[in-house]
C-alpha distance (Angstrom), angle and dihedral (degrees) to the residues before:
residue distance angle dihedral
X1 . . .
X2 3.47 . .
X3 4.14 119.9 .
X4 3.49 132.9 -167.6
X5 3.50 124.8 -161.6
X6 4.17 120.8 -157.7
X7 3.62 109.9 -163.6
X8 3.52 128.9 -167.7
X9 3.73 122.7 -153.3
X10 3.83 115.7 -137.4
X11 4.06 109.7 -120.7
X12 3.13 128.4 -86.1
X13 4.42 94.0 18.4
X14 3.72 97.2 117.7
X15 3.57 93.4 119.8
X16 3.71 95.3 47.4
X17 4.14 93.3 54.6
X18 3.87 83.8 49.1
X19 3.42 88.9 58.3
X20 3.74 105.8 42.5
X21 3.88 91.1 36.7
X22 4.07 88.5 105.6
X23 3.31 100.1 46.2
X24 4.46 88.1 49.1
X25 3.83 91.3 45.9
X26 3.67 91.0 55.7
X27 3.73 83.5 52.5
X28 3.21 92.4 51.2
X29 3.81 101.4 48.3
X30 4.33 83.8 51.5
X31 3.50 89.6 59.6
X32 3.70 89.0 42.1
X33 3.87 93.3 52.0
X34 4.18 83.7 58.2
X35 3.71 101.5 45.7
X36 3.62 95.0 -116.4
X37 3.97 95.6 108.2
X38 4.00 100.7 75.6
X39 4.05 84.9 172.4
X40 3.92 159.4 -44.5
X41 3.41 155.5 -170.6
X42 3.97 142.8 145.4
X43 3.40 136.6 -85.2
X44 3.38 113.6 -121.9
X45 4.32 130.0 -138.8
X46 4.24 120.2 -130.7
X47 4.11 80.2 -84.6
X48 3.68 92.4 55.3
X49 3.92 94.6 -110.0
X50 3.96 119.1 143.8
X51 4.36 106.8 -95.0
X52 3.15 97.1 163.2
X53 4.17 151.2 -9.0
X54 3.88 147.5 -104.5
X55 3.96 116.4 -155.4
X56 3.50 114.2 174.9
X57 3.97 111.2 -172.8
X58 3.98 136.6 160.9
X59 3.88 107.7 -130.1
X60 3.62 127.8 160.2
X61 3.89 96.1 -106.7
X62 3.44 143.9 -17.0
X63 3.92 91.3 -82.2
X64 3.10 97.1 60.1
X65 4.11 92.3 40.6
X66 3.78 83.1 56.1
X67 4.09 90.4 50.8
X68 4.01 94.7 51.0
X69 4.14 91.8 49.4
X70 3.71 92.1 45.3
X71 3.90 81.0 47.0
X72 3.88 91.2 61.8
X73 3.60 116.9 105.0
X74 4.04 90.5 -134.4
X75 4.09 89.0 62.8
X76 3.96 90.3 36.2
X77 3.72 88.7 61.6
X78 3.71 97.6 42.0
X79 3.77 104.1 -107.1
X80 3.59 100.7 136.0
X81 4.04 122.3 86.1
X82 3.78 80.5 -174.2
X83 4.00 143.1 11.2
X84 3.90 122.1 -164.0
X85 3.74 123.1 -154.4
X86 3.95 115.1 -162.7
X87 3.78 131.9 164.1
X88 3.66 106.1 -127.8
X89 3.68 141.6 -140.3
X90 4.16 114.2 -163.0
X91 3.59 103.6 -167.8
X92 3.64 104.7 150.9
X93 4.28 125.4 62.4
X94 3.84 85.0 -8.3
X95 3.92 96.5 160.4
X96 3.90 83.6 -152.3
X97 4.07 89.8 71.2
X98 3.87 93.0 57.6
């Protein structure tokens, strides 16, 4: 089942998800390498900085959804003011439908 996680950066933390961005891409790219990470990117501020991410992953259920984001460096190291768990439905462009 796919997952998609909407994370919310607390203010003001832009410095902290520049420096932990290595350590969550390589988390990112492990997850990748399994076929759990479906895909991601930031949300961006009015001056086009990251505030935020979108994780989409397929993970049994919601437990263990909840164990991979709490997994990611960015929530390990306390960058988000917020994270968002929510079963998801791709019905649109998803490569998986052919």
């Amino acid at each position: 089942m796919l997952f998609a996680f909407i994370c919310k950066d607390k203010p003001d933390h832009l410095q902290l998800r520049l420096d932990i961005r290595p350590d969550h891409v390589a988390y990112l790219k492990d997850l990748n390498a399994t076929g759990t990470l479906k895909f991601a990117g930031p949300f961006l501020d009015d001056n086009g900085n990251p505030c935020g991410s979108l994780v989409v992953i397929d993970a049994a259920d919601k437990p263990a959804a909840a164990a991979i984001a709490a997994g990611d460096p960015y929530a390990k190291a306390g960058l988000f003011a917020a994270v968002e768990i929510q079963p998801w439905n791709w019905v649109f462009n998803n490569p998986a439908n052919g």
